[in-house]
Backbone bond lengths (Angstrom), bond angles and torsions (degrees), N, CA, C in turn:
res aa  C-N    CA-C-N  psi(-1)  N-CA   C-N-CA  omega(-1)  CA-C   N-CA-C  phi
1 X - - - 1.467 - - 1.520 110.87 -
2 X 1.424 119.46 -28.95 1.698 122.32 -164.58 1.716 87.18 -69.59
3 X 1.058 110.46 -65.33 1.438 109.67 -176.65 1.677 125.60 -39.49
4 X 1.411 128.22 -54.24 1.023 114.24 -172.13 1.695 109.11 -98.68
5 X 1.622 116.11 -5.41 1.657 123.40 160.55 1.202 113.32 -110.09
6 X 1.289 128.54 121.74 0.983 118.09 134.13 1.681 147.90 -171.41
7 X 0.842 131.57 -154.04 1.908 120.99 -151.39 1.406 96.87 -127.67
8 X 1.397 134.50 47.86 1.106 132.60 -158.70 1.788 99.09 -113.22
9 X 1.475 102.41 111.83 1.706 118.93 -173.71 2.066 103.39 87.11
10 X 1.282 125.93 5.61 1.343 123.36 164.49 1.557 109.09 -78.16
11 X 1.320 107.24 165.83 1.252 138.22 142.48 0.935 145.42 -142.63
12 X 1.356 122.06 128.49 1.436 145.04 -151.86 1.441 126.82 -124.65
13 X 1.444 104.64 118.97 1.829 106.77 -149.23 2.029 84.88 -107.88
14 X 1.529 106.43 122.78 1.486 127.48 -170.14 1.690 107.25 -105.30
15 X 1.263 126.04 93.12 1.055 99.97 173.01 2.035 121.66 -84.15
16 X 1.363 114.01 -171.03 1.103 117.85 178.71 1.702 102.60 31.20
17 X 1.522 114.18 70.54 1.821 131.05 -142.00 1.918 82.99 -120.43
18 X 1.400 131.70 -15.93 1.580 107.10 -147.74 1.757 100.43 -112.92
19 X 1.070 96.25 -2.82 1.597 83.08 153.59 1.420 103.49 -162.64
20 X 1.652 106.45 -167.22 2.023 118.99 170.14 2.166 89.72 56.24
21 X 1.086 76.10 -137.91 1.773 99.04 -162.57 1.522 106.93 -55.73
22 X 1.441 123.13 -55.40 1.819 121.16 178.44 1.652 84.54 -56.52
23 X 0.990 127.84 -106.07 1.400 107.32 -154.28 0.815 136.84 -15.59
24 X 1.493 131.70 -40.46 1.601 131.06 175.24 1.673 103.22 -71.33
25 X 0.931 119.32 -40.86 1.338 127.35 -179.49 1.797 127.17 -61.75
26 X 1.499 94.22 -25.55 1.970 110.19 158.20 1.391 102.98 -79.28
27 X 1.455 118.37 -57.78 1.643 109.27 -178.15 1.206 115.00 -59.72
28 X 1.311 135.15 -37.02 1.566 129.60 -175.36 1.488 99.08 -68.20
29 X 1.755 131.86 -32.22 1.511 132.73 -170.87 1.551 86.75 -63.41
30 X 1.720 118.40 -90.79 1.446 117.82 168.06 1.796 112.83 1.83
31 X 1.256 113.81 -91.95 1.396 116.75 -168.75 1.206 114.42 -36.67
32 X 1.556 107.48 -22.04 1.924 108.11 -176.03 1.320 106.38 -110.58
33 X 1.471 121.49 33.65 1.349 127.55 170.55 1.274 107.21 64.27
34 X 1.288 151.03 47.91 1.052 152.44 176.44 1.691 110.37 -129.42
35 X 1.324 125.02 151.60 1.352 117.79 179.83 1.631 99.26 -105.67
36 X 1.731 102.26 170.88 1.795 110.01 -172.06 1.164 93.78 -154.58
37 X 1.609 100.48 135.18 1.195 127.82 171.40 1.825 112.43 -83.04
38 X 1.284 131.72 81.79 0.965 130.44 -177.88 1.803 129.03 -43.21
39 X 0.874 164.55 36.87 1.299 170.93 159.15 1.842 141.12 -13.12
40 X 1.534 106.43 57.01 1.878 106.23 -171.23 1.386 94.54 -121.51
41 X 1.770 107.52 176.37 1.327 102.89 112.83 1.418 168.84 -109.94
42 X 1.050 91.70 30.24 1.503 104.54 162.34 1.264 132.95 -88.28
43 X 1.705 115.10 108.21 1.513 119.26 -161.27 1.280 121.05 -93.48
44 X 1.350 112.37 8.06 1.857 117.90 165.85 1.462 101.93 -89.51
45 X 1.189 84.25 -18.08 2.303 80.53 -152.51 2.361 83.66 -77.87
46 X 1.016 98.90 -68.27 2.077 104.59 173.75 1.462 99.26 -45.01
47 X 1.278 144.72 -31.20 1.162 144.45 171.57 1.238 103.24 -45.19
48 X 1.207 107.07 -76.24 1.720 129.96 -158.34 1.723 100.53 -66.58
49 X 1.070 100.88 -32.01 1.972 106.35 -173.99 1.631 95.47 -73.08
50 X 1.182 105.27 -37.35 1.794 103.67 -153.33 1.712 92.70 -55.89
51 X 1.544 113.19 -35.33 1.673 116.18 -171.89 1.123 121.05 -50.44
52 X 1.608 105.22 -2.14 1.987 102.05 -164.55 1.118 94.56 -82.50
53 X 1.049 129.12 -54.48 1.908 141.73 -156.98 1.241 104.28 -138.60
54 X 1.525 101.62 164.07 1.522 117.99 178.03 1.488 102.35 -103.70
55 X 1.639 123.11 15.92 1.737 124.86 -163.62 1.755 85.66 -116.79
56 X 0.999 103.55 -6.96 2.027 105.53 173.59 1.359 123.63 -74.75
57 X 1.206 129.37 126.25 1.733 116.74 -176.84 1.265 102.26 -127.93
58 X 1.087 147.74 123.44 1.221 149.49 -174.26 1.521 117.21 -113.00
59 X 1.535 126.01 134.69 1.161 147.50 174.84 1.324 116.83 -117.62
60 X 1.466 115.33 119.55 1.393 134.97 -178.57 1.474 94.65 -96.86
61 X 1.997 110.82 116.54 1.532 120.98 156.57 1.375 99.14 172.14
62 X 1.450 89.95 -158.72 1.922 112.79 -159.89 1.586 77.36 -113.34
63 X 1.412 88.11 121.10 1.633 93.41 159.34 1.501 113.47 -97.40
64 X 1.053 119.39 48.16 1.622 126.86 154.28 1.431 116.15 -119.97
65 X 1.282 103.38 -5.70 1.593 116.49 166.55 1.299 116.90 -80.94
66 X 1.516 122.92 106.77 1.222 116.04 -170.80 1.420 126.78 -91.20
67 X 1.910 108.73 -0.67 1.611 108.99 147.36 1.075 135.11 -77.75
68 X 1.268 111.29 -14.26 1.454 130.72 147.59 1.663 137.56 -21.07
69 X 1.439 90.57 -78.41 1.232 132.71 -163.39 1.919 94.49 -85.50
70 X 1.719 136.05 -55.82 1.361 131.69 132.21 1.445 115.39 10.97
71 X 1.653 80.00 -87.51 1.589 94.33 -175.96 1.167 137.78 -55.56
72 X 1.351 99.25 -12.73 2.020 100.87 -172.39 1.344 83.66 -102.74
73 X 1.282 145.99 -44.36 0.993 125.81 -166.20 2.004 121.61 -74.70
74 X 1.065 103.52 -17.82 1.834 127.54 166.16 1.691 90.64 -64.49
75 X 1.811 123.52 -49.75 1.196 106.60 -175.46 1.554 140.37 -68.56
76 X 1.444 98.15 -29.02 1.576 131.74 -173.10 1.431 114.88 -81.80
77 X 1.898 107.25 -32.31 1.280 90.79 156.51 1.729 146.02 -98.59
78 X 1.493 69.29 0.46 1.875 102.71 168.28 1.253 120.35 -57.75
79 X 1.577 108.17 -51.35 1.470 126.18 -154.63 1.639 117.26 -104.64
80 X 1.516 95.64 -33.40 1.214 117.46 -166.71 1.610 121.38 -123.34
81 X 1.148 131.78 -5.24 1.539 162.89 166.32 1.870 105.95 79.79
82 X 1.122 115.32 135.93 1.926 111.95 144.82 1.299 109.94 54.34
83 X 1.302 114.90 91.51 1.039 95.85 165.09 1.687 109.64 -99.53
84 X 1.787 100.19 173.87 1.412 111.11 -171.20 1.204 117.34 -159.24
85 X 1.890 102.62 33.27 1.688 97.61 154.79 1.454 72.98 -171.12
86 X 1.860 89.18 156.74 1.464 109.10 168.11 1.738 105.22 -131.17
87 X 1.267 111.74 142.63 1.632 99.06 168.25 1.806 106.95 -133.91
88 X 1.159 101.71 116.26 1.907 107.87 -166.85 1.399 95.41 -97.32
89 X 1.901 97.75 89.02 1.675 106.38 -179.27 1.685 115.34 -107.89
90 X 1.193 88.85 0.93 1.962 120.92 -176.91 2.063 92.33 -41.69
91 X 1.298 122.39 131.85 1.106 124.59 165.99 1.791 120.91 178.16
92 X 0.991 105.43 140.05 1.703 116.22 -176.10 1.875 108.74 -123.28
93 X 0.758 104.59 165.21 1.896 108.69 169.94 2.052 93.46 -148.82
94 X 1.471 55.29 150.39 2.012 90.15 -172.30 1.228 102.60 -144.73
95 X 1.349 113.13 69.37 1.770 120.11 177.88 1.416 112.26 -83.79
96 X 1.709 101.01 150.43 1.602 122.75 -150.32 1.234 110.81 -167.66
97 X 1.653 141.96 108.00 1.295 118.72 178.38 1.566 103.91 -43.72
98 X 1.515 101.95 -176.79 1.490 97.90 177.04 1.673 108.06 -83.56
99 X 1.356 130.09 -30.37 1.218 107.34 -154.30 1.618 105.66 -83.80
100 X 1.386 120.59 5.08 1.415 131.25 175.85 1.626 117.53 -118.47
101 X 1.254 103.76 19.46 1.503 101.60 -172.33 1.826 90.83 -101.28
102 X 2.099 106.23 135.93 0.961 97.30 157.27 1.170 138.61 -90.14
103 X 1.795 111.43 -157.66 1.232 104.81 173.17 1.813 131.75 -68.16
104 X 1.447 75.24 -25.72 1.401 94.21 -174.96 1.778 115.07 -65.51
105 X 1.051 97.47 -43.81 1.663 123.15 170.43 1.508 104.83 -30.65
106 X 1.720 106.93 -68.33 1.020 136.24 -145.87 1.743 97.27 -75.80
107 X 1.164 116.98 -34.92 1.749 143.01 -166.04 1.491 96.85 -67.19
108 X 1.946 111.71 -64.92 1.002 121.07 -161.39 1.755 106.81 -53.59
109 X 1.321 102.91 -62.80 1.595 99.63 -174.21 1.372 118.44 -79.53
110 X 1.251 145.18 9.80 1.549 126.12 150.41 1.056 81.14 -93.68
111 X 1.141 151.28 -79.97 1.925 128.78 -151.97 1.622 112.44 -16.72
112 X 1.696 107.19 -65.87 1.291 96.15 -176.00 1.510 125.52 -90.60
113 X 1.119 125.91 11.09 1.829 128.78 166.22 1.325 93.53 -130.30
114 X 1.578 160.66 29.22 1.420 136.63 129.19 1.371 103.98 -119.05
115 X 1.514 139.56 -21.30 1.221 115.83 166.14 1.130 115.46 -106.19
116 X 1.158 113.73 -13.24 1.766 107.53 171.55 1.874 107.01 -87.31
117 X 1.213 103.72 1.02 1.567 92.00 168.22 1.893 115.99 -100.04
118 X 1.311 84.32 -7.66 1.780 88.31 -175.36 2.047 100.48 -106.33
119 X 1.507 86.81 -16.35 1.966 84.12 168.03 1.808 96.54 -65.36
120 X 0.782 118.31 -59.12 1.718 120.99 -148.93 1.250 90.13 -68.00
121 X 1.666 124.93 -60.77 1.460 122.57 173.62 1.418 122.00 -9.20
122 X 1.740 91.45 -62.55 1.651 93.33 -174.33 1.609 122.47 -87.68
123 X 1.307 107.30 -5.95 2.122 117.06 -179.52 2.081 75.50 -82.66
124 X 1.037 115.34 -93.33 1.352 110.50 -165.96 1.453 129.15 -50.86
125 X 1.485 122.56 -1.47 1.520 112.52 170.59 1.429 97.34 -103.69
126 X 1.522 142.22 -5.80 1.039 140.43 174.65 1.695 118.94 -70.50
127 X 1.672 102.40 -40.98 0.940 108.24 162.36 1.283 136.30 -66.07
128 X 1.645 112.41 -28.90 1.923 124.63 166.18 1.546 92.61 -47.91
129 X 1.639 120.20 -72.04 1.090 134.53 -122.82 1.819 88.44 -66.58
130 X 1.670 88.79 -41.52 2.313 84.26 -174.62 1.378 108.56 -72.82
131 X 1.405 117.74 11.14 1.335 110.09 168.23 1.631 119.97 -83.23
132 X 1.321 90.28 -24.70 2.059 92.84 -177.30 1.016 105.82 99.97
133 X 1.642 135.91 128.57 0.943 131.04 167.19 2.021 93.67 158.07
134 X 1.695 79.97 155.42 1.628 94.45 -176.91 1.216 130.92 -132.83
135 X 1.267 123.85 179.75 1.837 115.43 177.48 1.394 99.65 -57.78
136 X 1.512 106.28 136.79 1.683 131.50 -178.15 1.450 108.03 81.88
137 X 1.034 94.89 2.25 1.814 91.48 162.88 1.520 115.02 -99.99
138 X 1.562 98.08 171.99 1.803 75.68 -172.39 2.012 87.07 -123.85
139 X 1.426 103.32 95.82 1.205 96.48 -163.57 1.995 106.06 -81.86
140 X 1.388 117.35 -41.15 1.215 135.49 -153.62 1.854 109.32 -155.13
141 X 1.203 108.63 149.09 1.219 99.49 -169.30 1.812 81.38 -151.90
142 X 1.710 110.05 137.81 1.270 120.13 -160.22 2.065 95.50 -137.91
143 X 1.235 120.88 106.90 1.552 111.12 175.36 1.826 97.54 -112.74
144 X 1.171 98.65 141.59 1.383 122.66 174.64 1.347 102.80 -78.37
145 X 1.339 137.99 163.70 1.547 136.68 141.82 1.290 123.73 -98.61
146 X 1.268 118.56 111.57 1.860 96.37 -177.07 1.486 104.35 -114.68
147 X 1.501 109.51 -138.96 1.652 108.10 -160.27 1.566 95.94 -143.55
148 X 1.214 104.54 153.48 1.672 112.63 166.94 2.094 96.25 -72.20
149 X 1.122 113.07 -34.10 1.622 116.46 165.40 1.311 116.42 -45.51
150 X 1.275 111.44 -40.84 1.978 118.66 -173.43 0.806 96.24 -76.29
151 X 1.561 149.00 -31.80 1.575 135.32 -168.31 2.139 112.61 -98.73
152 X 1.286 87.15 -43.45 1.463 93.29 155.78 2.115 149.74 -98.88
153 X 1.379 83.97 -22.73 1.191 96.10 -174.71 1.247 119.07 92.39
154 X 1.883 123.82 155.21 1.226 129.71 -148.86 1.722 110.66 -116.87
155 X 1.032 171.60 -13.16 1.316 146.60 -119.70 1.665 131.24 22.61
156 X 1.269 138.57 72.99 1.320 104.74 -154.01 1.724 124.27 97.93
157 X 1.254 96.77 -5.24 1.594 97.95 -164.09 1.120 98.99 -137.05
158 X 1.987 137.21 32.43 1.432 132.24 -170.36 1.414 79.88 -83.05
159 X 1.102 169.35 136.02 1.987 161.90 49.26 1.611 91.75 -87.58
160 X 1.643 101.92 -65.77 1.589 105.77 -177.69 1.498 112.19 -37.20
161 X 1.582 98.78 -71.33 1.550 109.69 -150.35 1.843 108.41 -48.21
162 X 1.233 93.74 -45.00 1.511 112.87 -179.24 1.939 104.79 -58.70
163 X 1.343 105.29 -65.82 2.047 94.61 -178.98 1.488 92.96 -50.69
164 X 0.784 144.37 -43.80 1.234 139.09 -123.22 2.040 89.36 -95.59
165 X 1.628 123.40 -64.51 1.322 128.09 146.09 1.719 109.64 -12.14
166 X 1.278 119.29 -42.77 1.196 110.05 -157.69 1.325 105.49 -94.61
167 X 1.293 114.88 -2.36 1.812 113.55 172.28 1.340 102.14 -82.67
168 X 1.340 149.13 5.44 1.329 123.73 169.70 1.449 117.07 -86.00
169 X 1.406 103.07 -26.42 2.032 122.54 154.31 0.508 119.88 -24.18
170 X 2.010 116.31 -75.85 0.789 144.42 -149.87 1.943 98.61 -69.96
171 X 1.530 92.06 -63.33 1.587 97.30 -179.26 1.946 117.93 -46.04
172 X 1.368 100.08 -42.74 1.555 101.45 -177.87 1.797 100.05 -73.46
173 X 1.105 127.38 -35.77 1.264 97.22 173.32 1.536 143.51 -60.76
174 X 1.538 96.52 -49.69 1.692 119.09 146.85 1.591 103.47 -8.69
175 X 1.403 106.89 -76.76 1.539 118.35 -143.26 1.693 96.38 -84.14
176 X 0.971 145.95 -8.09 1.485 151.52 160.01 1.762 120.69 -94.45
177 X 1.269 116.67 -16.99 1.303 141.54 175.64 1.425 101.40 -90.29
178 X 1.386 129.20 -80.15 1.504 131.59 -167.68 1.938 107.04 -85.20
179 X 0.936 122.41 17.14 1.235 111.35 -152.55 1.933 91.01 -85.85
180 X 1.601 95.73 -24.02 1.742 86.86 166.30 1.206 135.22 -77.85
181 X 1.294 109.79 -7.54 1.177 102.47 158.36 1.601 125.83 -119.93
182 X 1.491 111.92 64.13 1.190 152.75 -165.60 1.633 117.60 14.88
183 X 1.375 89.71 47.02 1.796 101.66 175.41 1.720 110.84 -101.15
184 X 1.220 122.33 135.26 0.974 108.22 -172.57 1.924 99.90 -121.73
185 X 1.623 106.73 162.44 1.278 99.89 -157.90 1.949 98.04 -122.66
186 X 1.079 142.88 155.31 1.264 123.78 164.48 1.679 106.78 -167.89
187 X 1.155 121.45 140.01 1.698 148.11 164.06 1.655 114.63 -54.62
188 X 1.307 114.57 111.78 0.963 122.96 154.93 1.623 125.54 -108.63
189 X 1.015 123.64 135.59 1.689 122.88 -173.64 1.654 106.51 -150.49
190 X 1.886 81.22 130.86 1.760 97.65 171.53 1.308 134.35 -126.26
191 X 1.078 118.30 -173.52 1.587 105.84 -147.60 1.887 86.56 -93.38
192 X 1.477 101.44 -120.87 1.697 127.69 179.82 1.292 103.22 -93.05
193 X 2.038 123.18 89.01 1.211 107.07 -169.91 1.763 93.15 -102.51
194 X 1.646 104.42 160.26 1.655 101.79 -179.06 1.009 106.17 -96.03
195 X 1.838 110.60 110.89 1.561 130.18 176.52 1.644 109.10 -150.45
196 X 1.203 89.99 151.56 1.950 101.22 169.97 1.535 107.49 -9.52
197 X 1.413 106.07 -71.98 1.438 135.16 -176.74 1.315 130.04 -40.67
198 X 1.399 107.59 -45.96 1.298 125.02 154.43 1.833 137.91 -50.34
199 X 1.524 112.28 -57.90 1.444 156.68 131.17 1.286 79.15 38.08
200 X 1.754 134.93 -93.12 1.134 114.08 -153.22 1.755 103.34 -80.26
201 X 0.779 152.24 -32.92 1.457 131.34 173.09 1.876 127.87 -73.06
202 X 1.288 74.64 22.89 1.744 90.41 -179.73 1.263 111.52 -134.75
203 X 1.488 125.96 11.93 1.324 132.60 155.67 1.660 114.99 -88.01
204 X 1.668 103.72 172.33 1.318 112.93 -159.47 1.598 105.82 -61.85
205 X 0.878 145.12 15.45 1.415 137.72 155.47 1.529 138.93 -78.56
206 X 1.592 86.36 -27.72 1.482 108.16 171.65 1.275 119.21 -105.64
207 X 1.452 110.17 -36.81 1.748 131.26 -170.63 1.651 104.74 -6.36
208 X 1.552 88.38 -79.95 1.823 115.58 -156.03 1.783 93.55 -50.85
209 X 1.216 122.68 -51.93 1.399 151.77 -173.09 1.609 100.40 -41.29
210 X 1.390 112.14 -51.20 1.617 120.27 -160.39 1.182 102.81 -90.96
211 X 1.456 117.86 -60.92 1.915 125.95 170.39 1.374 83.90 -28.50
212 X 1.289 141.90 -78.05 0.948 126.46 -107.39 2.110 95.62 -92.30
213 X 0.861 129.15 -19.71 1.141 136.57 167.12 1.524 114.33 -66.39
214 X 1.647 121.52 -32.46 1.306 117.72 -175.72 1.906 111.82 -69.62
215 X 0.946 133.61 147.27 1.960 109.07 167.43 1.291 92.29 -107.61
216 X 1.515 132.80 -2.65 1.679 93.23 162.71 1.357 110.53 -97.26
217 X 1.490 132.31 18.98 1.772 139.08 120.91 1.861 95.38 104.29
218 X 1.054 128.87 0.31 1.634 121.48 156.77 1.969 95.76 -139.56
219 X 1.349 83.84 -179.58 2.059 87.87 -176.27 1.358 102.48 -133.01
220 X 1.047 114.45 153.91 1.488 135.99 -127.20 1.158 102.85 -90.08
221 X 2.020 119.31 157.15 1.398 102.97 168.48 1.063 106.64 -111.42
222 X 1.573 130.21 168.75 1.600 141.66 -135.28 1.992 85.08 -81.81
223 X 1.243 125.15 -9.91 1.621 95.83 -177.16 1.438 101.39 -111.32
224 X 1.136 119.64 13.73 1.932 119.20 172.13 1.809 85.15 -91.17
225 X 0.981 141.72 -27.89 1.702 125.37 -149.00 1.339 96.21 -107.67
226 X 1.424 129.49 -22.30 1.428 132.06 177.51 1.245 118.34 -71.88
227 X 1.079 124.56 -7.32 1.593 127.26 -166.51 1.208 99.20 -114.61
228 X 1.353 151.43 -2.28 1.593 128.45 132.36 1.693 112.64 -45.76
229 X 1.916 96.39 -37.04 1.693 86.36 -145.97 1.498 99.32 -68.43
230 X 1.588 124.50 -30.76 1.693 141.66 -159.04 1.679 74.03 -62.21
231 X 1.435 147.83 -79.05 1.152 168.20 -122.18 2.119 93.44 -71.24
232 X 0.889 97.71 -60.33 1.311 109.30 165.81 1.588 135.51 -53.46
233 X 1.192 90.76 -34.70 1.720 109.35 -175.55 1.676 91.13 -83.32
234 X 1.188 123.96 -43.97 1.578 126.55 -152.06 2.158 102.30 -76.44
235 X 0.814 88.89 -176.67 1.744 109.16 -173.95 1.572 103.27 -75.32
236 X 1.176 95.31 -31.41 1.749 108.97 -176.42 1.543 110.88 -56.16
237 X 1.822 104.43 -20.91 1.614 96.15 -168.70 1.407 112.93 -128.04
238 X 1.918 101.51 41.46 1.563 137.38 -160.03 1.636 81.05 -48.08
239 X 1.701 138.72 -47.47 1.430 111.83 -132.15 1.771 83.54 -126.24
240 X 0.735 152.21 26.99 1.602 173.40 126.74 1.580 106.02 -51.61
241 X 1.664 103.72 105.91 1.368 118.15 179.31 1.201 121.92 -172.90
242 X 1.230 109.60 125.20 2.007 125.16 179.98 1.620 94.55 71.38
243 X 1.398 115.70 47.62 1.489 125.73 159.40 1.710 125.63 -102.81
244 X 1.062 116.98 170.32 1.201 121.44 -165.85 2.044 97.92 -138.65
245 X 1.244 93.10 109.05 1.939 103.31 173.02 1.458 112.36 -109.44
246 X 1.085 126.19 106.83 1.634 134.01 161.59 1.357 91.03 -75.44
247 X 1.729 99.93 134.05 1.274 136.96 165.02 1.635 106.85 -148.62
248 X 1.727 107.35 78.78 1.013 123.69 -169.54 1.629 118.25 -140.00
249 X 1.586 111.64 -15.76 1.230 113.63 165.35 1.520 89.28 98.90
250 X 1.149 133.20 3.97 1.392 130.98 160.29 1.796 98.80 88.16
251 X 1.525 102.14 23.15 1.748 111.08 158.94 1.611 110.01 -63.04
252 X 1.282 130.68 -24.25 1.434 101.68 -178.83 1.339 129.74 -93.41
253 X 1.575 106.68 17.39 1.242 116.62 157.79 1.247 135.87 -89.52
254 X 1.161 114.82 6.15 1.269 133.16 172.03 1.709 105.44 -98.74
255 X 1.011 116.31 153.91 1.717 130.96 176.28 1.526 110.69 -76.11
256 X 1.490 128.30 135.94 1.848 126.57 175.54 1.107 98.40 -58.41
C-alpha cells in the first residue's frame, strides 16, 4: 500500500483523533508518511497518541467551538505549514427511543457531527481556498464520516441516525461548491466498528442482534475501516469526488 498510496509531505487535520477510529486513522496517515493534526477532547487519549511520531500535533477542545477550531487552524498553518486534508470523524451517541429522547440529547449529537463538521469544513477549506488553486488541481481533500445508521436508520438512535444522514449534504455540497478550487469532498460510512464508543451496543444484549445484520458476520476493527479513508485523502484518489464509500461489511442492507 506505501508504494502505490501515499501522504508523503501532506497534512491532515483528524478530528475526534484520541481514540477508536481517529486514532487508527493518524497512525495509518503517519505510516504513509504524511503528518496529522490530531483534534479531541480528550487530553490523555492526544497525550498518549502524540508518543507515536514527532509528525503528530495535537489540539485539546470542543470541536463545536468555532474559536476553537479558527484557532487551531491559524495555529497549524503557522507552525506547521498547508494544510491538505481534513477528515470530520468527531462523534458521540446519546441513544433514546424517540418518544423519550431529550432536548438535550438531541443538541449534544448534531452539535458535534453536523456543526462541528461544517465548523472545521469552513476554518480548513478557507485555508485551501487562500492557498490558490483551481478545478483539476488537487488543492484540498475534505472526507466526512458517516454511518451505516445515516443511510438506514437506527432503533433508538434518531439524533445519530439523522446528523449522521446529513453528512451526505453536507459532503455533496462541499464537492460542487469547492470543486473550483480543486478541493474535492467525499463520504465515508461504517458499519459496528470495535471502539470505546461503540461498547454499549456491542454488548450481550445486542450482540446476537447486530452480527446478525452484518453478512461479513463480526464488525470491524478501527484499522481495517481506515484504509479506504488514507486511500482517499492521498493523490491516488486525484479524480474521486462528491462520492459515497460504505465500509460497513454490507450492514446497510439490512433494516435498523
Amino acid at each position: 500500500m506505501n508504494d502505490f498510496v501515499t501522504l508523503k509531505g501532506k497534512t491532515i487535520v483528524v478530528t475526534g483523533a484520541a481514540q477508536g477510529i481517529g486514532r487508527a486513522l493518524v497512525e495509518q496517515i503517519v505510516a504513509l508518511d504524511g503528518s496529522a493534526v490530531a483534534v479531541d477532547l480528550n487530553a490523555q487519549g492526544l497525550a498518549d497518541l502524540k508518543k507515536v511520531s514527532d509528525r503528530i500535533h495535537t489540539y485539546v477542545g470542543d470541536v463545536s467551538d468555532i474559536a476553537f477550531a479558527n484557532n487551531t487552524i491559524k495555529d497549524v498553518t503557522e507552525k506547521v505549514g498547508p494544510i491538505h486534508g481534513l477528515v470530520n470523524n468527531a462523534g458521540i451517541i446519546r441513544p433514546a427511543m424517540i418518544a423519550k429522547m431529550t432536548e438535550e440529547q438531541w443538541d449534544q449529537v448534531v452539535d458535534v457531527h453536523m456543526k462541528g463538521a461544517w465548523i472545521w469544513t469552513q476554518a480548513v477549506g478557507r485555508s485551501m481556498i487562500e492557498r490558490g488553486g483551481q478545478a483539476g488541481e488537487d488543492t484540498g481533500v475534505i472526507i466526512n464520516i458517516s454511518s451505516a445508521a445515516g443511510r438506514s436508520g437506527s432503533i433508538g438512535q434518531i439524533n445519530y441516525s439523522a446528523a449522521k444522514a446529513g453528512m451526505f449534504g453536507m459532503t455533496m455540497s462541499i464537492a460542487k461548491e469547492w470543486a473550483r478550487y480543486g478541493i474535492r469532498a467525499n463520504t465515508v460510512s461504517f458499519g459496528v466498528v470495535e471502539t470505546p464508543m461503540t461498547e454499549v451496543v456491542r454488548g450481550e444484549k445486542f450482540r446476537d442482534g447486530l452480527i446478525a445484520k452484518i453478512p461479513r458476520g463480526y464488525w470491524a476493527q478501527p484499522e481495517e475501516v481506515v484504509r479506504p479513508v488514507a486511500f482517499l485523502l492521498s493523490p491516488a484518489a486525484s479524480y474521486i469526488n462528491g462520492q459515497h464509500i460504505g465500509v460497513d461489511g454490507g450492514m446497510h442492507m439490512s433494516a435498523g
